[in-house]
CHARMM-style PDB file with segment names, atoms N, HN, CA, C and O in Angstrom:
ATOM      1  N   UNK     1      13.671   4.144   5.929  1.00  0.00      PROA
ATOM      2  CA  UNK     1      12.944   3.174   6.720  1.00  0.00      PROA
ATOM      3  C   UNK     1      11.633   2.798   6.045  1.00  0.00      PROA
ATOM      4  O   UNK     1      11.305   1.612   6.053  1.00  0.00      PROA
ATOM      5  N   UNK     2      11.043   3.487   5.603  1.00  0.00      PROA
ATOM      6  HN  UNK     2      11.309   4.451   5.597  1.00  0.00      PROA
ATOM      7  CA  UNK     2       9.817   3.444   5.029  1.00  0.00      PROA
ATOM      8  C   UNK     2       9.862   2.585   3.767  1.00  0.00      PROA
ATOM      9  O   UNK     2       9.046   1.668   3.674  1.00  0.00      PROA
ATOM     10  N   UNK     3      10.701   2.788   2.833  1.00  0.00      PROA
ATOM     11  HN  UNK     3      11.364   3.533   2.908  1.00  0.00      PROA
ATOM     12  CA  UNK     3      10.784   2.610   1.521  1.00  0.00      PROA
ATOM     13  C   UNK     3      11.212   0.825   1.648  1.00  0.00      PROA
ATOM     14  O   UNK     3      11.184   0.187   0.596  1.00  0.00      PROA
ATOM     15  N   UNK     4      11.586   0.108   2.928  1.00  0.00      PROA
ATOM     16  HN  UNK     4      11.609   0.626   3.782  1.00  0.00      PROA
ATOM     17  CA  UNK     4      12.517  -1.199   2.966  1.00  0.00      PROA
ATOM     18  C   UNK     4      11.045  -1.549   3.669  1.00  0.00      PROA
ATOM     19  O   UNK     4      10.714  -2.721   3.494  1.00  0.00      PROA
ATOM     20  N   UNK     5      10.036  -0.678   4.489  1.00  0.00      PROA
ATOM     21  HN  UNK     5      10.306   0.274   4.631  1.00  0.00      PROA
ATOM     22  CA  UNK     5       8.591  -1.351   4.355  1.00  0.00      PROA
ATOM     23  C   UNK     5       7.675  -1.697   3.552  1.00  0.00      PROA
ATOM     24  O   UNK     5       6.858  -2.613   3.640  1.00  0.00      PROA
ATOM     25  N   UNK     6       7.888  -0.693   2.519  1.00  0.00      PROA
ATOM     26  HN  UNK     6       8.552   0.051   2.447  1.00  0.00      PROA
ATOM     27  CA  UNK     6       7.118  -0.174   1.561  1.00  0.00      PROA
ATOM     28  C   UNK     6       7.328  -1.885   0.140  1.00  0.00      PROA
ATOM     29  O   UNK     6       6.622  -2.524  -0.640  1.00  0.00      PROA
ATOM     30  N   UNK     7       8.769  -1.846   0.631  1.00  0.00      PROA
ATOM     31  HN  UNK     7       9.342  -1.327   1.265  1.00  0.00      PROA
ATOM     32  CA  UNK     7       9.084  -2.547  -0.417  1.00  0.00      PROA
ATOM     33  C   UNK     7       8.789  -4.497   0.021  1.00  0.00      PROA
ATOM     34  O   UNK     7       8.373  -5.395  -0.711  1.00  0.00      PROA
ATOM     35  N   UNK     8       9.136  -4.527   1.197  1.00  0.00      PROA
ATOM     36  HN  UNK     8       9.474  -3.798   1.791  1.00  0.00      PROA
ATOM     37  CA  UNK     8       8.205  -6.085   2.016  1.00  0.00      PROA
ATOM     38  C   UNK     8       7.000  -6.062   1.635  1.00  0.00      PROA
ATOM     39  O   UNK     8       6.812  -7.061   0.941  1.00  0.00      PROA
ATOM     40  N   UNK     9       5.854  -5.296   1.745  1.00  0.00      PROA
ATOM     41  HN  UNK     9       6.006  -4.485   2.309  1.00  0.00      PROA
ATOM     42  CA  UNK     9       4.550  -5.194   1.734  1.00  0.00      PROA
ATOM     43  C   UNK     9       4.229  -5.554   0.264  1.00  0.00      PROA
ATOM     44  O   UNK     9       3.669  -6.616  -0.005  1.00  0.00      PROA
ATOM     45  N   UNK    10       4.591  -4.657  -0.688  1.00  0.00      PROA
ATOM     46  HN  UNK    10       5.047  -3.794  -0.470  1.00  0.00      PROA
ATOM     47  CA  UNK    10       5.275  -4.951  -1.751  1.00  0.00      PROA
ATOM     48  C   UNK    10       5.324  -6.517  -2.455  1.00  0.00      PROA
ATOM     49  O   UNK    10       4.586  -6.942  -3.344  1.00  0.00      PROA
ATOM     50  N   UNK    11       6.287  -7.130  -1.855  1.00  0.00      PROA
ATOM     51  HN  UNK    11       6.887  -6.785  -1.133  1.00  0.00      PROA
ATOM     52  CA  UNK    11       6.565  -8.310  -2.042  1.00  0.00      PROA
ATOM     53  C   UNK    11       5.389  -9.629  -1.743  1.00  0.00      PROA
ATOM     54  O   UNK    11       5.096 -10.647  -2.370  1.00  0.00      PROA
ATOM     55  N   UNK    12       4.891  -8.981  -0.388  1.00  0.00      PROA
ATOM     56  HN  UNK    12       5.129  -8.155   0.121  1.00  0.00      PROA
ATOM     57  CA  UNK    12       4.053 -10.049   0.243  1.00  0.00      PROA
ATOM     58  C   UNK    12       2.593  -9.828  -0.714  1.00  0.00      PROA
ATOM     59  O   UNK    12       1.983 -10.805  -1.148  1.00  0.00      PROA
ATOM     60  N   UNK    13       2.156  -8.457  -0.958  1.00  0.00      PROA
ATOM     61  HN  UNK    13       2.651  -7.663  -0.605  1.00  0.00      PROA
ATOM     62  CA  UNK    13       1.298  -8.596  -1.778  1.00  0.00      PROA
ATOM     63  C   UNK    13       1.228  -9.122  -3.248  1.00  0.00      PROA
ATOM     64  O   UNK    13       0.320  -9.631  -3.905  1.00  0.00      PROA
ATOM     65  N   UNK    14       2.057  -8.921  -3.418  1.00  0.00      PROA
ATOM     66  HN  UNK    14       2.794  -8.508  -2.884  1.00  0.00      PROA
ATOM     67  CA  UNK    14       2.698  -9.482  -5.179  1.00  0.00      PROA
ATOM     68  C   UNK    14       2.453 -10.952  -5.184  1.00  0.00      PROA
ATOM     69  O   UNK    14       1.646 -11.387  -6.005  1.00  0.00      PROA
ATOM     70  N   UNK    15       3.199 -11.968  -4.164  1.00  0.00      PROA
ATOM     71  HN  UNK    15       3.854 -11.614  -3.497  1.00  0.00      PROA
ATOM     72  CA  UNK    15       3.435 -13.320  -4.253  1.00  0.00      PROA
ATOM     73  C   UNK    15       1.825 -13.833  -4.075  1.00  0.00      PROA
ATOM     74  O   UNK    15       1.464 -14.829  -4.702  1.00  0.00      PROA
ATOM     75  N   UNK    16       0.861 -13.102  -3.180  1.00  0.00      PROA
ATOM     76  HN  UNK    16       1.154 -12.293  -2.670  1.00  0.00      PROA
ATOM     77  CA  UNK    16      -0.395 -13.635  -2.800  1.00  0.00      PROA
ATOM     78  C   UNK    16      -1.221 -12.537  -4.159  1.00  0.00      PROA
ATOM     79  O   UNK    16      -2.442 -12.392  -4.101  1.00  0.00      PROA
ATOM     80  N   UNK    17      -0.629 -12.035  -4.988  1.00  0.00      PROA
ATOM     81  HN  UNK    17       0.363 -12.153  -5.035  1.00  0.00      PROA
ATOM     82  CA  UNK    17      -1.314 -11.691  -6.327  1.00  0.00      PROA
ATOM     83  C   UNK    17      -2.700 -10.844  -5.882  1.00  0.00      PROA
ATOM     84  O   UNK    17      -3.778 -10.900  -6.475  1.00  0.00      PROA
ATOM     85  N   UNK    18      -2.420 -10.119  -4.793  1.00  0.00      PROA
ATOM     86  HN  UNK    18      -1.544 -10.074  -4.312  1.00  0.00      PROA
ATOM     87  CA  UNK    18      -3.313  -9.354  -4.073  1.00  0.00      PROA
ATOM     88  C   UNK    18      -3.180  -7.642  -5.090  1.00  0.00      PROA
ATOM     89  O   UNK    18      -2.001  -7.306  -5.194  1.00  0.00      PROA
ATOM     90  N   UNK    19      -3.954  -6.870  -5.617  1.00  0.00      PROA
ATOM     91  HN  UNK    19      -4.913  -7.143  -5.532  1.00  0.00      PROA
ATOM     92  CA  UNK    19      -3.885  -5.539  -5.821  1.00  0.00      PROA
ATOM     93  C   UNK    19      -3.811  -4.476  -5.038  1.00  0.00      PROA
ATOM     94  O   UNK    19      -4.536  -4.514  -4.044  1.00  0.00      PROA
ATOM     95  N   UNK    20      -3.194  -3.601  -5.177  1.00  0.00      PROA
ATOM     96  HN  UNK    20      -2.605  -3.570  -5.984  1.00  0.00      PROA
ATOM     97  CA  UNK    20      -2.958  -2.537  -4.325  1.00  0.00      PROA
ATOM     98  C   UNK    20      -2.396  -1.226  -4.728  1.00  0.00      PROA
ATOM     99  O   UNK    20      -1.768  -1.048  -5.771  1.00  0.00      PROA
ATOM    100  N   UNK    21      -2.681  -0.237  -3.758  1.00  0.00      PROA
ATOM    101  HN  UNK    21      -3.191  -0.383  -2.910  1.00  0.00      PROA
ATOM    102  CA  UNK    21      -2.057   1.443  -4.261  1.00  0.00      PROA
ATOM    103  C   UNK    21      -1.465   2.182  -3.047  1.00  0.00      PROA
ATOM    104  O   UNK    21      -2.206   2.404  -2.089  1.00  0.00      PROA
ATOM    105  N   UNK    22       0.059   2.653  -3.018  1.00  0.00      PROA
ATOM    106  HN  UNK    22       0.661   2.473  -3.796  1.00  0.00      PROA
ATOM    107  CA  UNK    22       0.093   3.024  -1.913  1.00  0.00      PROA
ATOM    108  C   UNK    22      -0.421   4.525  -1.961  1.00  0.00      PROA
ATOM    109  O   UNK    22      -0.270   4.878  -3.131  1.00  0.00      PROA
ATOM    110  N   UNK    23      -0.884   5.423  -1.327  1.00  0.00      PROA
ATOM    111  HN  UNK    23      -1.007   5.136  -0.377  1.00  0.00      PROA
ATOM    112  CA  UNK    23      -1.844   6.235  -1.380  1.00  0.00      PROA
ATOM    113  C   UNK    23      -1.298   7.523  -0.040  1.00  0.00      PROA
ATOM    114  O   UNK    23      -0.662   7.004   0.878  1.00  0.00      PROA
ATOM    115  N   UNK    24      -1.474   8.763   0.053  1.00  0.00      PROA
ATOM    116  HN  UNK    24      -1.991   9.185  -0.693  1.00  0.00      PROA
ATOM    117  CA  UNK    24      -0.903   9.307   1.050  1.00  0.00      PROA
ATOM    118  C   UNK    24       0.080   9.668   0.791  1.00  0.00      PROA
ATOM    119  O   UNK    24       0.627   9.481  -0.296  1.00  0.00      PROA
ATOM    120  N   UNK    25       0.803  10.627   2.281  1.00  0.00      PROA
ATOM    121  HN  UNK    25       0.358  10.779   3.164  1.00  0.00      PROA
ATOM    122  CA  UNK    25       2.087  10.826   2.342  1.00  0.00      PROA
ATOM    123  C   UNK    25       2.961  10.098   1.640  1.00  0.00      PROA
ATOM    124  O   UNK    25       3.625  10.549   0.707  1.00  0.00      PROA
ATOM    125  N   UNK    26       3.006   8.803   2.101  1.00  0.00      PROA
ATOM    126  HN  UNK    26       2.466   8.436   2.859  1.00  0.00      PROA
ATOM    127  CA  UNK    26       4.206   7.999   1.453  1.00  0.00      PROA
ATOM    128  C   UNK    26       4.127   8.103   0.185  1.00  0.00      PROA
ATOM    129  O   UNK    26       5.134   8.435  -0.440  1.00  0.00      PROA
ATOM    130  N   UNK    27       2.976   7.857  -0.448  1.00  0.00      PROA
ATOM    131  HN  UNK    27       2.158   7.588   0.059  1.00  0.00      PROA
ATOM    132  CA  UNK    27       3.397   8.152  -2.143  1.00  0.00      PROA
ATOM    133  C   UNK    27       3.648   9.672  -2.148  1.00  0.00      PROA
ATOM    134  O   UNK    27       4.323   9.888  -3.154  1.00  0.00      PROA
ATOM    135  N   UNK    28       3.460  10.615  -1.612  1.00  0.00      PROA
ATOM    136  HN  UNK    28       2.911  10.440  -0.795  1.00  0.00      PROA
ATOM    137  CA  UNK    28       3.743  11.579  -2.292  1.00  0.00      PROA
ATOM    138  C   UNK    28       4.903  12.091  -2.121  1.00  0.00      PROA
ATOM    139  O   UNK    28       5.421  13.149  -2.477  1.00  0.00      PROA
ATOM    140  N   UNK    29       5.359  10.905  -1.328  1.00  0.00      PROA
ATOM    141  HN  UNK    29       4.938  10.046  -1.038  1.00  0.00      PROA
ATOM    142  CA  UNK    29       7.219  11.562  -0.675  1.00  0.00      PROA
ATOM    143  C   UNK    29       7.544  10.784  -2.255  1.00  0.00      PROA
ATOM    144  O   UNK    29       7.902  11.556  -3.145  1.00  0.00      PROA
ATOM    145  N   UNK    30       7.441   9.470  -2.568  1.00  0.00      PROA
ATOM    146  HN  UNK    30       7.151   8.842  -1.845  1.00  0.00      PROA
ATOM    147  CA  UNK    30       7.791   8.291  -3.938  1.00  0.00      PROA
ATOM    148  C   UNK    30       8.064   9.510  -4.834  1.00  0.00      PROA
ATOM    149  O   UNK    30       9.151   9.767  -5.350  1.00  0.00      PROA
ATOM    150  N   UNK    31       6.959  10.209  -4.948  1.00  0.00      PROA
ATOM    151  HN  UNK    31       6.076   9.999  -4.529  1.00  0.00      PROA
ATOM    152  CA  UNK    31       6.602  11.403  -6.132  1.00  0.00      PROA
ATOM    153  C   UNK    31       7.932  12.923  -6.414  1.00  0.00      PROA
ATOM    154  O   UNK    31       8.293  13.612  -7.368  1.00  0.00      PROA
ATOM    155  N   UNK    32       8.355  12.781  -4.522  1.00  0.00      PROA
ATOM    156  HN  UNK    32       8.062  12.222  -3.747  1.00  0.00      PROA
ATOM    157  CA  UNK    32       9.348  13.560  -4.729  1.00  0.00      PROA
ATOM    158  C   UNK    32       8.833  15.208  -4.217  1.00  0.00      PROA
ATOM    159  O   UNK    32       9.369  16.293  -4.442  1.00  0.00      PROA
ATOM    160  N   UNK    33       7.609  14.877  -3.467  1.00  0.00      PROA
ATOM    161  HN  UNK    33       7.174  13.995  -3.284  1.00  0.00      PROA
ATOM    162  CA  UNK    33       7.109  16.015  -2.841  1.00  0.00      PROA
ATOM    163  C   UNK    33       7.453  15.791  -1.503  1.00  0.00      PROA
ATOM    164  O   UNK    33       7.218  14.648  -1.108  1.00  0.00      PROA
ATOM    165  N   UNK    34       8.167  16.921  -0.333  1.00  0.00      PROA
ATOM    166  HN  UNK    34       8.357  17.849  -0.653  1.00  0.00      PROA
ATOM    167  CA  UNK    34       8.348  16.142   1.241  1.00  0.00      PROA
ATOM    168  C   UNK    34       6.773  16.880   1.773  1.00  0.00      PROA
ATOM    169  O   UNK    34       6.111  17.882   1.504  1.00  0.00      PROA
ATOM    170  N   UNK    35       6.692  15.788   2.603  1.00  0.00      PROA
ATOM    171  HN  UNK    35       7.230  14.974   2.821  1.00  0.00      PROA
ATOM    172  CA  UNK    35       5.858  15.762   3.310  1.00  0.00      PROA
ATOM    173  C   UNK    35       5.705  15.434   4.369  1.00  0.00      PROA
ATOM    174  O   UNK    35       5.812  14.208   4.372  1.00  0.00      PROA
ATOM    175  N   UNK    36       5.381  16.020   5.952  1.00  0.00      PROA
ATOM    176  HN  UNK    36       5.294  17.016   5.950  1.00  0.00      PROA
ATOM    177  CA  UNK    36       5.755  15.304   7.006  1.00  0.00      PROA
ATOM    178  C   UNK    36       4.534  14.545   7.530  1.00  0.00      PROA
ATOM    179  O   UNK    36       3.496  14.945   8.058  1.00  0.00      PROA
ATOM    180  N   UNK    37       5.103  13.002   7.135  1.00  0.00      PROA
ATOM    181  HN  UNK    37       5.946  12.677   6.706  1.00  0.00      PROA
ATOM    182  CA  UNK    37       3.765  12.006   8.093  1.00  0.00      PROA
ATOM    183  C   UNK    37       4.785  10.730   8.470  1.00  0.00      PROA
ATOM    184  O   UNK    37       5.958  10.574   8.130  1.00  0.00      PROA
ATOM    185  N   UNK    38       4.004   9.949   9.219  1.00  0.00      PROA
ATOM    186  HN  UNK    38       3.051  10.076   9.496  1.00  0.00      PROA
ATOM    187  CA  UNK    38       4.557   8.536   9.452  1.00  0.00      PROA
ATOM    188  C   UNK    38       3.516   7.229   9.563  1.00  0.00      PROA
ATOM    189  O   UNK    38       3.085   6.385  10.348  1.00  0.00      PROA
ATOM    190  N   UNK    39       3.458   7.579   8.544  1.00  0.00      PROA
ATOM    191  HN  UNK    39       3.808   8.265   7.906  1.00  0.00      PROA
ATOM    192  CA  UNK    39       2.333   6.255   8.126  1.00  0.00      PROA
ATOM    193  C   UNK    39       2.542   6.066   6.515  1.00  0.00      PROA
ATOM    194  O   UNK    39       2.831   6.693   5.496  1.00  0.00      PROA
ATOM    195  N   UNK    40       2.237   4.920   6.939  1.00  0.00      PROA
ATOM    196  HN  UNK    40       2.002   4.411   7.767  1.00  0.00      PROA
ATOM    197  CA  UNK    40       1.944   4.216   5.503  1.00  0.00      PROA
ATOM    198  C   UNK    40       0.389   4.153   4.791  1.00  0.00      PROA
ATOM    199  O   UNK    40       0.052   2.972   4.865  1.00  0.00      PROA
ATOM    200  N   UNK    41      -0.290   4.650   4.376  1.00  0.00      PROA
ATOM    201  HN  UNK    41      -0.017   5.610   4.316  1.00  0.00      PROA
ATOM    202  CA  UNK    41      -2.138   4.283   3.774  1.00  0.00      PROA
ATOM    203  C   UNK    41      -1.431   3.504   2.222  1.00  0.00      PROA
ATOM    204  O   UNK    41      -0.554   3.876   1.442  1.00  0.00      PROA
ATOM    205  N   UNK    42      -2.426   2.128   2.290  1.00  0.00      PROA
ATOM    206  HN  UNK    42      -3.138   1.826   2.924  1.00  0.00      PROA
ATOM    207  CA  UNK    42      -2.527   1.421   1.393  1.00  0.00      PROA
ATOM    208  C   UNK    42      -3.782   1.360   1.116  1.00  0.00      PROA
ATOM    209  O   UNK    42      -4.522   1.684   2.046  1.00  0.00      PROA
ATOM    210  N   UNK    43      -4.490   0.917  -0.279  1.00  0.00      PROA
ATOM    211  HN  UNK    43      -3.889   0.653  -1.034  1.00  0.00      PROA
ATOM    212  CA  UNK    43      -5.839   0.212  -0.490  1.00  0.00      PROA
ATOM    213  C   UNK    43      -5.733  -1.007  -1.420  1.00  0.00      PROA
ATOM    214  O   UNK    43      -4.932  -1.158  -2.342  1.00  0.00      PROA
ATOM    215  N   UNK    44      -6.596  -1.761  -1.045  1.00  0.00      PROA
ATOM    216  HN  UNK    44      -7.247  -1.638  -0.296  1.00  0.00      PROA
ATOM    217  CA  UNK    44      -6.318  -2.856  -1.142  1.00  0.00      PROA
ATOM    218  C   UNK    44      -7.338  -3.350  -2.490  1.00  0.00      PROA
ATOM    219  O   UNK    44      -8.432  -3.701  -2.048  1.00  0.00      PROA
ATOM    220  N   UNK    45      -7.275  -3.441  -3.675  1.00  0.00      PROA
ATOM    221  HN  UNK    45      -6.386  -3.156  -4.035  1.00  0.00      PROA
ATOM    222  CA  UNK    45      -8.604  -4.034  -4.456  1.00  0.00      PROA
ATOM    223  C   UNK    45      -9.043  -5.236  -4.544  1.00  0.00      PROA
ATOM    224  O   UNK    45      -9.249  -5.904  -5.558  1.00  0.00      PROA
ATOM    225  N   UNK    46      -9.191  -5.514  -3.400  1.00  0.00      PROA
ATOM    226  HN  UNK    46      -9.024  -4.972  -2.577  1.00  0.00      PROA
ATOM    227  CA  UNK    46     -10.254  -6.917  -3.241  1.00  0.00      PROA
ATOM    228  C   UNK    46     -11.494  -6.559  -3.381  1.00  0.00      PROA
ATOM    229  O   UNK    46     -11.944  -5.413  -3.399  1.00  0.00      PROA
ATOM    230  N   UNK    47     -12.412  -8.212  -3.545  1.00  0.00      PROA
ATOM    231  HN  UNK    47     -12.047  -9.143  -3.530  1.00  0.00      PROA
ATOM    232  CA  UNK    47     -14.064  -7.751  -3.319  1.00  0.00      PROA
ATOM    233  C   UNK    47     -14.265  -8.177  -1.976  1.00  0.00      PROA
ATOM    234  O   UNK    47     -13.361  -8.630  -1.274  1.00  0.00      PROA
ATOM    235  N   UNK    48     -14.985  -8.090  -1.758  1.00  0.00      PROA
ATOM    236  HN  UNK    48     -15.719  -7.722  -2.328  1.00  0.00      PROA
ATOM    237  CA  UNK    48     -15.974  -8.771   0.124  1.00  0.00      PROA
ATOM    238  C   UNK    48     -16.951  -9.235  -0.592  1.00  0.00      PROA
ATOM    239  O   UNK    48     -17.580  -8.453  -1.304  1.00  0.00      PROA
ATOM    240  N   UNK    49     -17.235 -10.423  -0.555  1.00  0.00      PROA
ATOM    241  HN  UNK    49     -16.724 -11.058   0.024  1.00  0.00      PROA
ATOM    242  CA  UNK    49     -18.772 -10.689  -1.049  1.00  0.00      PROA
ATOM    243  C   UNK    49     -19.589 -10.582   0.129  1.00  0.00      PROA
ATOM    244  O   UNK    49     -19.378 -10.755   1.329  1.00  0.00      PROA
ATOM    245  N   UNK    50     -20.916 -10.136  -0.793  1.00  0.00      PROA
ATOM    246  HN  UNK    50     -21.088  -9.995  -1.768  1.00  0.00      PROA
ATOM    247  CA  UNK    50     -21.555  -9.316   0.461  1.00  0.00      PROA
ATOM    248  C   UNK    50     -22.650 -10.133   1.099  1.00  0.00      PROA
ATOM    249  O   UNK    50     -23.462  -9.717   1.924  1.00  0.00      PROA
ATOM    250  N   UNK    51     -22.550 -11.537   0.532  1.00  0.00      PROA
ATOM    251  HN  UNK    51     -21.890 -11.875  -0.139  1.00  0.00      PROA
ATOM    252  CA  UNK    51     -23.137 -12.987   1.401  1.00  0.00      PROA
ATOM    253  C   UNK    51     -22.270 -14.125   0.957  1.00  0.00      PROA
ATOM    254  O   UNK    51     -21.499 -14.492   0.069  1.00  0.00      PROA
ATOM    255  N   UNK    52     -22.912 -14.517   2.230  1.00  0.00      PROA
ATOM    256  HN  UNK    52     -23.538 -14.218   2.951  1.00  0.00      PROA
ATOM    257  CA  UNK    52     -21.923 -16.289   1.919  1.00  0.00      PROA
ATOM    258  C   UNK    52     -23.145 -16.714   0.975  1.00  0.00      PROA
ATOM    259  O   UNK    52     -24.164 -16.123   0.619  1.00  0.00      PROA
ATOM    260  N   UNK    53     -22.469 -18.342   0.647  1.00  0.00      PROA
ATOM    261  HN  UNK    53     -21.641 -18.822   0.936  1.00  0.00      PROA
ATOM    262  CA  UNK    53     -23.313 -19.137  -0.025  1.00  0.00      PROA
ATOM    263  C   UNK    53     -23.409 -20.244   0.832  1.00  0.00      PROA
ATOM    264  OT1 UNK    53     -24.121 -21.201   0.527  1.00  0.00      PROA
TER     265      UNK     53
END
């Protein structure tokens, strides 16, 4: 279930050329370690500018 989320999110970030890491449990299940969680943690590498113009 995770991995057919993992893999949309995936997609949607890719096409909008957005950066990202999935981070957490879920990667460390990817990695092949079990681990019991149910969440997904992503981070996202955008900036925020920290004023408008």
């Amino acid at each position: 279930m995770f991995q057919s989320i993992l893999v949309k999110l995936a997609k949607a970030f890719d096409s909008q050329q957005i950066p990202y890491i999935v981070i957490g449990g879920q990667a460390v299940l990817l990695y092949g370690e079990p681990r019991l969680t149910r969440d997904i943690n992503i981070t996202l590498g955008i900036e925020i500018p920290l004023h408008r113009k």
